[in-house]
C-alpha positions as CSV (number, residue, x, y, z in Angstrom):
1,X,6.0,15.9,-13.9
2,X,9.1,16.1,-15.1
3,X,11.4,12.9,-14.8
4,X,15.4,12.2,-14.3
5,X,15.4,8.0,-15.2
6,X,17.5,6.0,-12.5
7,X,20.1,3.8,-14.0
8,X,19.8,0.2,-12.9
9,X,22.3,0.0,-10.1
10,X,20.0,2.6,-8.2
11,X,16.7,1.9,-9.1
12,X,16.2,-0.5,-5.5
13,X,19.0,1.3,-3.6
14,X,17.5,3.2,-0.6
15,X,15.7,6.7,-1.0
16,X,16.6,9.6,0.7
17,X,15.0,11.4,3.1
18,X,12.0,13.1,1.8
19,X,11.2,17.0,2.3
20,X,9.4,17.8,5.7
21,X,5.6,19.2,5.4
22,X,5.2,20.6,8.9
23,X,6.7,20.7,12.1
24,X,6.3,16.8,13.4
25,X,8.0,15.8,10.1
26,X,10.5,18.9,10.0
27,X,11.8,17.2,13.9
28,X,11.5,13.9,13.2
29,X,13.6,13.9,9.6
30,X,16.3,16.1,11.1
31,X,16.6,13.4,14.0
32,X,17.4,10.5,12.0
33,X,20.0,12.7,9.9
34,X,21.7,12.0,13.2
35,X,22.9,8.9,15.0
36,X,20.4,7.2,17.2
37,X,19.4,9.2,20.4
38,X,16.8,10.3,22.6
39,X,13.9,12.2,20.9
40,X,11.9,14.0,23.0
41,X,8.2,12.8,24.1
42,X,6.0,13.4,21.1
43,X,3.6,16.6,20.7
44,X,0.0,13.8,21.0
45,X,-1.9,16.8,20.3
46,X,-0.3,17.9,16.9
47,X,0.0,14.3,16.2
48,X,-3.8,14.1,16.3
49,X,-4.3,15.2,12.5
50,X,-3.9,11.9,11.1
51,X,-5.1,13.2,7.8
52,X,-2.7,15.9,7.3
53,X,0.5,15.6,4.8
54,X,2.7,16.3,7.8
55,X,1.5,12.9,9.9
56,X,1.1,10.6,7.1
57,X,4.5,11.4,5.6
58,X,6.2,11.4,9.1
59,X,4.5,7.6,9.9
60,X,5.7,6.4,6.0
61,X,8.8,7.5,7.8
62,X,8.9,5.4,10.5
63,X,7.7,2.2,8.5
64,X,10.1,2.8,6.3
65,X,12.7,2.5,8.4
66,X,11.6,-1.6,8.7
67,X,11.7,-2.1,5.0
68,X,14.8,-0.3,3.2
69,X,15.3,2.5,5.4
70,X,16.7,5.3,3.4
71,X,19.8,6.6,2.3
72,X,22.6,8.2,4.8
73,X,20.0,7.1,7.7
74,X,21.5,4.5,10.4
75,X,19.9,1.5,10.5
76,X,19.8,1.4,14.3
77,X,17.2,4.0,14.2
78,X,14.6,1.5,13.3
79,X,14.3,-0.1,16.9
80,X,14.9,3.1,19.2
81,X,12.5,3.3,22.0
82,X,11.9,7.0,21.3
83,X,11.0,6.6,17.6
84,X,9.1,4.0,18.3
85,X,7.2,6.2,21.1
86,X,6.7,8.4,18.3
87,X,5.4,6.1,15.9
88,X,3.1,4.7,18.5
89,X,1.6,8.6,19.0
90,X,1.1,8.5,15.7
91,X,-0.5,5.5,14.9
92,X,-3.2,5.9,17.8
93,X,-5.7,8.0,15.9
94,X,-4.5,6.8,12.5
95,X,-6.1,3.1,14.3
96,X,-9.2,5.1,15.8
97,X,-10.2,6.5,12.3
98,X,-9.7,3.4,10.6
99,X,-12.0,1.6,13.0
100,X,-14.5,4.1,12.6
101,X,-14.2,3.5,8.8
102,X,-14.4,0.0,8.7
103,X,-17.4,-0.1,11.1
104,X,-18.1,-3.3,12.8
105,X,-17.6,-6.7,11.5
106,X,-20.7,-8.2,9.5
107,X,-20.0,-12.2,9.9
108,X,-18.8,-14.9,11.8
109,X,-16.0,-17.2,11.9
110,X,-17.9,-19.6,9.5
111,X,-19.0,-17.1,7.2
112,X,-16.0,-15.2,7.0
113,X,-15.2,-15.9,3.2
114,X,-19.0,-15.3,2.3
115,X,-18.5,-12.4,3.9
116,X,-15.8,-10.6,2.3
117,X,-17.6,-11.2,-1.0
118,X,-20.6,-9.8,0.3
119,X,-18.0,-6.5,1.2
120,X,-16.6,-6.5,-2.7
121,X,-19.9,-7.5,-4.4
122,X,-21.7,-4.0,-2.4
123,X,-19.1,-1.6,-2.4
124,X,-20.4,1.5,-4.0
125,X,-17.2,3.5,-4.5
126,X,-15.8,6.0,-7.2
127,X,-14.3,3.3,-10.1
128,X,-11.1,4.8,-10.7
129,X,-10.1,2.4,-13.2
130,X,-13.9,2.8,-15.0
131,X,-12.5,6.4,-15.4
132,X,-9.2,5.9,-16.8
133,X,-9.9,2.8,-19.3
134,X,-12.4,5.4,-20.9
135,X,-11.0,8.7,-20.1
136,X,-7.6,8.8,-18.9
137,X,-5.3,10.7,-20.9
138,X,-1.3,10.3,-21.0
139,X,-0.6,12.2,-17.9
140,X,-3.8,11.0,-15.7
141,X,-1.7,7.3,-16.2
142,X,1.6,8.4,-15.6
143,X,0.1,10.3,-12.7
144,X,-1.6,7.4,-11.4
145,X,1.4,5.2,-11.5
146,X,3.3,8.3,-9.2
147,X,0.9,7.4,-6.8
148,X,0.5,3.8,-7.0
149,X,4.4,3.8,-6.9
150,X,4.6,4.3,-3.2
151,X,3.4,0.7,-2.9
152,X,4.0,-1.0,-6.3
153,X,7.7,-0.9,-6.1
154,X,7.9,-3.0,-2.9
155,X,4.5,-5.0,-3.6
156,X,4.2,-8.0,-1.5
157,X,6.3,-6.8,0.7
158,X,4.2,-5.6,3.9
159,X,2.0,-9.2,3.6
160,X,5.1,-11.4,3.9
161,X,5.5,-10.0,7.6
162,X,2.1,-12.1,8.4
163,X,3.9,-15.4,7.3
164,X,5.1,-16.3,10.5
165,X,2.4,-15.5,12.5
166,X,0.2,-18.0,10.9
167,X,0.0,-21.7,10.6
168,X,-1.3,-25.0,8.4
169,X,-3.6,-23.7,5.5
170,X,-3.7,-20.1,6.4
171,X,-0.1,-20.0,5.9
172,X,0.5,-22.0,3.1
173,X,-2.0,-20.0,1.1
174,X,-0.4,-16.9,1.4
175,X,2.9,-18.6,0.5
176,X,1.3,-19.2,-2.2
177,X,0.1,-16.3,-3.2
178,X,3.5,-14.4,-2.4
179,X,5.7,-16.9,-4.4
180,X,3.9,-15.4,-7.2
181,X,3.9,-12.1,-6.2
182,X,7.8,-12.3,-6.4
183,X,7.9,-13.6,-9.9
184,X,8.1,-17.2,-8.7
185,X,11.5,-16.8,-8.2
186,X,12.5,-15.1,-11.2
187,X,14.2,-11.7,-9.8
188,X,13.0,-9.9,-13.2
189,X,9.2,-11.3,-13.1
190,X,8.8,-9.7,-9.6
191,X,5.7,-7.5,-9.6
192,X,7.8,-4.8,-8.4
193,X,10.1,-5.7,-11.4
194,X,7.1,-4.9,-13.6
195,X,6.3,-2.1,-12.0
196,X,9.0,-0.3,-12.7
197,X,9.4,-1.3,-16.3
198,X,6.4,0.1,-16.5
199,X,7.1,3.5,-15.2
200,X,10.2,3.5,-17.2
201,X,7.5,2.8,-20.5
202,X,5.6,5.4,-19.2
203,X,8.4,8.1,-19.0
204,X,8.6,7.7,-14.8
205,X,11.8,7.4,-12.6
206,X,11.4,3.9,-11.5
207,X,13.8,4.6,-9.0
208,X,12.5,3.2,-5.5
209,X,10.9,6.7,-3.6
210,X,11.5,8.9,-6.5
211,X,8.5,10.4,-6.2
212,X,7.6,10.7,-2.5
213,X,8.0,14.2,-1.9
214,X,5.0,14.7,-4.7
215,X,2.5,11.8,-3.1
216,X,0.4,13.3,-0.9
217,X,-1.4,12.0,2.6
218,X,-4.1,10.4,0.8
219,X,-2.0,7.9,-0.9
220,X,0.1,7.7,1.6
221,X,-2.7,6.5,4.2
222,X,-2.7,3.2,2.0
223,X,0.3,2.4,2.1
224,X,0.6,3.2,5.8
225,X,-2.4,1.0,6.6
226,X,-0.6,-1.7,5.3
227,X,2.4,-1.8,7.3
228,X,0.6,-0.6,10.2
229,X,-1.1,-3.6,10.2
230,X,1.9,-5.5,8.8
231,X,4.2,-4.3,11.8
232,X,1.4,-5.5,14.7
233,X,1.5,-9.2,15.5
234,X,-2.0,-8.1,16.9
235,X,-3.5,-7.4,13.7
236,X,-2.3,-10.7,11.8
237,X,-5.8,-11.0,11.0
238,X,-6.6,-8.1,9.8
239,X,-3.5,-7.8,7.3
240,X,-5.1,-11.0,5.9
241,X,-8.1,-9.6,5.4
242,X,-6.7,-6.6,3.6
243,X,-4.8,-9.0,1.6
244,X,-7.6,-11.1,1.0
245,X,-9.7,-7.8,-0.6
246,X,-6.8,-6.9,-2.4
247,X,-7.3,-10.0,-4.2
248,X,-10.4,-10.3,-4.6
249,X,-10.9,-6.4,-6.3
250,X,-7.2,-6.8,-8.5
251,X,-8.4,-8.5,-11.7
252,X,-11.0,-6.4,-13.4
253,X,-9.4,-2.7,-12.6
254,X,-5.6,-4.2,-13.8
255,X,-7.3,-5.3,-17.2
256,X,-8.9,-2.0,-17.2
257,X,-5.5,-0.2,-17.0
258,X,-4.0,-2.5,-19.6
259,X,-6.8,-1.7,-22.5
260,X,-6.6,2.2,-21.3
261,X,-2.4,2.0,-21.9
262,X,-3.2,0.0,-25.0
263,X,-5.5,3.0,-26.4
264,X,-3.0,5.4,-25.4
265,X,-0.4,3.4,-27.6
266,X,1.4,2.0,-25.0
267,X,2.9,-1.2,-25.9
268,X,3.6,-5.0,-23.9
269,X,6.3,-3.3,-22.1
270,X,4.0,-1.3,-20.4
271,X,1.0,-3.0,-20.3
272,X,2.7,-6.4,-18.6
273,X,2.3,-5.8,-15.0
274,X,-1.3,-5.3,-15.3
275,X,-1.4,-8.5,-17.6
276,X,0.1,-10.4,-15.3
277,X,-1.9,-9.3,-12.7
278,X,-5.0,-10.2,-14.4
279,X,-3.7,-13.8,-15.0
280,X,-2.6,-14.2,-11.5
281,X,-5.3,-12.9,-9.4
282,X,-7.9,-14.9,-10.9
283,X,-6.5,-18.0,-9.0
284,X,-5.9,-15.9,-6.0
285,X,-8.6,-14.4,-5.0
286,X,-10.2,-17.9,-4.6
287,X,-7.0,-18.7,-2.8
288,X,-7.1,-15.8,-0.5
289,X,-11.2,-16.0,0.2
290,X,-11.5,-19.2,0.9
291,X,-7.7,-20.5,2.5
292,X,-6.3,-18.1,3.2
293,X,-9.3,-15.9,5.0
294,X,-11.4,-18.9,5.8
295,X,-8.5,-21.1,6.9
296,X,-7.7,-18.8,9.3
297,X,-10.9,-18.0,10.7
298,X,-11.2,-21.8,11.2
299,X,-7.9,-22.5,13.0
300,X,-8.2,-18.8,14.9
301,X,-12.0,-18.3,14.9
302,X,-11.7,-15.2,17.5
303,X,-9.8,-13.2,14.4
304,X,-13.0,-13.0,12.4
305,X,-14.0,-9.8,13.1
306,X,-9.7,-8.3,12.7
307,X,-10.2,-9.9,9.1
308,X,-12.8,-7.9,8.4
309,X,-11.5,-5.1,10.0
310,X,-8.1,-5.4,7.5
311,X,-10.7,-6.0,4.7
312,X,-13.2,-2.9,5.3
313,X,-10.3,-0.2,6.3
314,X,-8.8,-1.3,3.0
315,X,-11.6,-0.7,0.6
316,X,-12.4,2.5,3.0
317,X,-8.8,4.2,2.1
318,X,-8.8,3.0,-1.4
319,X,-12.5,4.7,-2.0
320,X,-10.7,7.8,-0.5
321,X,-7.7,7.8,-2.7
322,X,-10.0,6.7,-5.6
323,X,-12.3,9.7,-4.3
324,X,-9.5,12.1,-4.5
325,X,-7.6,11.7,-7.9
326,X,-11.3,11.9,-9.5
327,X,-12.3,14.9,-7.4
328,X,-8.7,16.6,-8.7
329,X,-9.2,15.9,-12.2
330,X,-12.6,17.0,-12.6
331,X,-11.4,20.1,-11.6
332,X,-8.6,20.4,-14.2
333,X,-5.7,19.6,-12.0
334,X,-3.4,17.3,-10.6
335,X,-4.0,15.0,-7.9
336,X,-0.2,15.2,-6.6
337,X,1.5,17.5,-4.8
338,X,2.9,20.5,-6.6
C-alpha cells in the first residue's frame, strides 16, 4: 500500500473519478465525464447485485455527487432526472437487503431508547477492534484506516442532512452532537481534521478519496447506507437511529485503537482522533439514546420502528465489514482491493 502524501491545499479538494469495476459503473463514470444529458433507462436486472464491487462503487458515485462531487465532473449532474433514475434502480434492492438485515423493529415508541441498548448490549458480532488492540500489526492499522477513510474524512457529514427534518429536542440533540463532531468550531479540531492527521502519522494519503479505487463493496455498503438514508426525507428516522448506534458502540473500540497505535509506537499525533472520540462519545451516546432517539420517538411516535430500522442495518453492515477484514487476515491477506 504504497502512498503519494497530498499537500495541504489538496487534501479536501474534490477526488477524481474512481476506476470502473464492471459494466454499470464503466457507463455511468464515462457519462458524467460529459456534460449533463440523457442516460439511458437503467439495466434493473444487472443492477440487482447490490453486493457486487460494480453496484456499490457506482451508488458511492451518485451520493457523492451531493457531498463534494468530484473533480472535472459538472455539478449539474447531481440533480439530473436520469441519474437520479439510476440511482433509484440502484438503491431498490440495496433497501430490500437492508430490511431483510435489520429484521423487524423490537419496541415501541416509549421504549425506543431501551431498545436500542438492548440492540448494542446483544450484539454478538466479530470485535474488530478486540482483534487489532491485541493483534494488529503496522499494516492491519494502516489498512484499517484505508477503509475507514471512505467515511472518516467527511464524518458528520451524511447526519447533518437530518437537521432540518426534525424539530424541538430531537433536533437540538443532534446539533449538539454535530457541533462537536466539527471540532466545536475549530476548523483544525474537526474529526475529519483528525482523521487525516492521523493517516498522515500513519504513512496514508490523507487526501479526500485517495484510496477509493482500493475499498471494496463491503466498505463501501457502510458508507452508502448512510447517505442512502441521509438523502431520503423518508428515512429521517432511521438515519437517527443509525446515528444513535453509532454513538452508543464508538467509545470502547476508539480507545481500543488508541492503546493498539500506542503499542505499535505510534505517538499523540496519531492516537488523537481516537482520544477524542473516547472523550466525546461518552456524553453522546446518552445524548443520542435518550434525546435524540427518544425525543423523536415522542414527538413522531410512528418513526419508532424507521429508528430501529437505521439502528439494526447499521450494526448489520458493520458486522459484515468487521466479518470481512477478519475473514482476510486470517487468511494472510489483505482485506482491500489489489
Amino acid at each position: 500500500m504504497e502512498a503519494t502524501v497530498a499537500d495541504a491545499a489538496t487534501v479536501d479538494a474534490p477526488a477524481p473519478l474512481p476506476t470502473p469495476r464492471g459494466p454499470i459503473g464503466e457507463l455511468l463514470l464515462a457519462a458524467l465525464l460529459r456534460p449533463p444529458h440523457e442516460l439511458p433507462a437503467p439495466d434493473a436486472v444487472g443492477m440487482r447485485r447490490w453486493e457486487d464491487d460494480d453496484v456499490q462503487l457506482a451508488l458511492y458515485c451518485c451520493y457523492e455527487l451531493a457531498y463534494r462531487g468530484f473533480a472535472g465532473v459538472d455539478d449539474g449532474w447531481e440533480w439530473n432526472p436520469s441519474l437520479l433514475r439510476w440511482r433509484a434502480a440502484l438503491e431498490s434492492p440495496f433497501e430490500a437487503e437492508l430490511r431483510r438485515l435489520a429484521g423487524p423493529a423490537a419496541a415501541g415508541p416509549g421504549r425506543v431508547p431501551d431498545g436500542l441498548r438492548a440492540l448494542v448490549e446483544a450484539s454478538t458480532g466479530p470485535s474488530l477492534s478486540a482483534y487489532v488492540e491485541a493483534h494488529g500489526n503496522v499494516d492491519q492499522v494502516r489498512e484499517l484506516a484505508v477503509h475507514r477513510s471512505a467515511y472518516q474524512l467527511k464524518e458528520a457529514d451524511p447526519h447533518t442532512w437530518v437537521i432540518p427534518r426534525l424539530a424541538g429536542r430531537a433536533k437540538a440533540a443532534v446539533v449538539e452532537i454535530q457541533y462537536e463532531e466539527y471540532g466545536s468550531g475549530v476548523a483544525a479540531d474537526m474529526h475529519a481534521a483528525l482523521f487525516a492527521r492521523t493517516m498522515t502519522a500513519l504513512g496514508l494519503d490523507p487526501a479526500y478519496g485517495a484510496y477509493l479505487d482500493v475499498i471494496p463493496a463491503v466498505t463501501l455498503g457502510t458508507v452508502n447506507l448512510m447517505s442512502f438514508l441521509a438523502l431520503h426525507r423518508r428515512l429521517r428516522g432511521a438515519l437517527v437511529g443509525h446515528l444513535a448506534v453509532f454513538e452508543m458502540t464508538s467509545v470502547t473500540p476508539m480507545a481500543r485503537y488508541s492503546r493498539a497505535l500506542s503499542r505499535l509506537g505510534y505517538g499523540a499525533e496519531a492516537c488523537r482522533f481516537y482520544d477524542v472520540h473516547v472523550d466525546a462519545d461518552a456524553r453522546h451516546e446518552v445524548i443520542a439514546g435518550d434525546a435524540m432517539a427518544g425525543g423523536l420517538a415522542e414527538a413522531e411516535p410512528a418513526l419508532a420502528g424507521d429508528i430501529h430500522f437505521g439502528a439494526r442495518a447499521a450494526m448489520a453492515v458493520e458486522e459484515r465489514f468487521a466479518t470481512h477484514v477478519l475473514d482476510c487476515w486470517s487468511r494472510g491477506r489483505s482485506s482491500l482491493r489489489t
